[in-house]
C-alpha angles and dihedrals in degrees: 000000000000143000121282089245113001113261091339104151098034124116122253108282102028130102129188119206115192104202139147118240103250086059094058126023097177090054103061091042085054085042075056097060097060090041096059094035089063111023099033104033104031097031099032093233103171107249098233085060097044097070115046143173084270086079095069093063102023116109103219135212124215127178109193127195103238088206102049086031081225132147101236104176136000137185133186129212127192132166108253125196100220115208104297096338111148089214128048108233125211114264115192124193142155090056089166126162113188108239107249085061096050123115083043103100089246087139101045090046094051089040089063099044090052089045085049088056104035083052091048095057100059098269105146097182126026123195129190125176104235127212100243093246088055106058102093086069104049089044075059076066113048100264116136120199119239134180127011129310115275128187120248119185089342090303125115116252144174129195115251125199132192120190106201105224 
């Protein structure tokens, strides 16, 4: 899987890298970074459920800040067998932009990367579960909430479902 158009649509300075995590090492512990920076230090995720066995399959997205040499935002994608579904369907998760980078449209621009991929390969439907204060700006992008609110790591969420038409 790769970008539409490699990195079109960044700003200057900023790179984005889609790997798994048996190809590069150094990226998903830069991916980690980010990860731990947001989720485990500003949201106060347990470690332990932070990474998970997800991160084995998932094809993961980094976008790194040439000057700082510093990883900035990162998302995961894996394919995910809901219930009795006859067709997997794309989840995507860990959708994390560090703070100093946010109000950028990191996050839409990597969404739509990860939904770009996810539709290329034959996903006709992609799925995340959204942290309630952040539905408005996954309905930006399509997603739609279903069911009832559940608790994730002690932080309100709701699932969210895209059909790709």
């Amino acid at each position: 899987m790769t970008p539409q158009t490699p990195n079109a649509g960044l700003p200057e300075g900023l790179i984005c890298r889609t790997f798994r995590r048996e190809e590069s090492t150094q990226d998903f512990e830069l991916a980690m970074q980010v990860r731990t920076q947001v989720f485990v230090t500003e949201q106060r995720v347990p470690l332990d459920e932070e990474q998970d066995e997800y991160d084995d399959e998932a094809i993961h997205w980094l976008i790194v800040d040439t000057a700082l040499q510093a990883p900035i935002a990162t998302g995961r994608l894996v394919s995910y067998q809901e219930g009795c579904q006859m067709r997997p369907v794309a989840k995507i998760g860990r959708i994390a932009v560090c703070k100093p980078f946010r109000g950028q449209r990191l996050g839409a621009w990597l969404m739509r990367e990860i939904l770009h991929a996810a539709h290329s390969d034959g996903f006709d439907q992609a799925i995340l579960d959204a942290q309630t204060h952040a539905i408005p700006f996954y309905q930006t992008l399509g997603f739609l909430p279903e069911g009832d609110e559940f608790m994730d790591a002690n932080i309100p969420h709701y699932r969210m479902r895209l059909v790709f038409s």
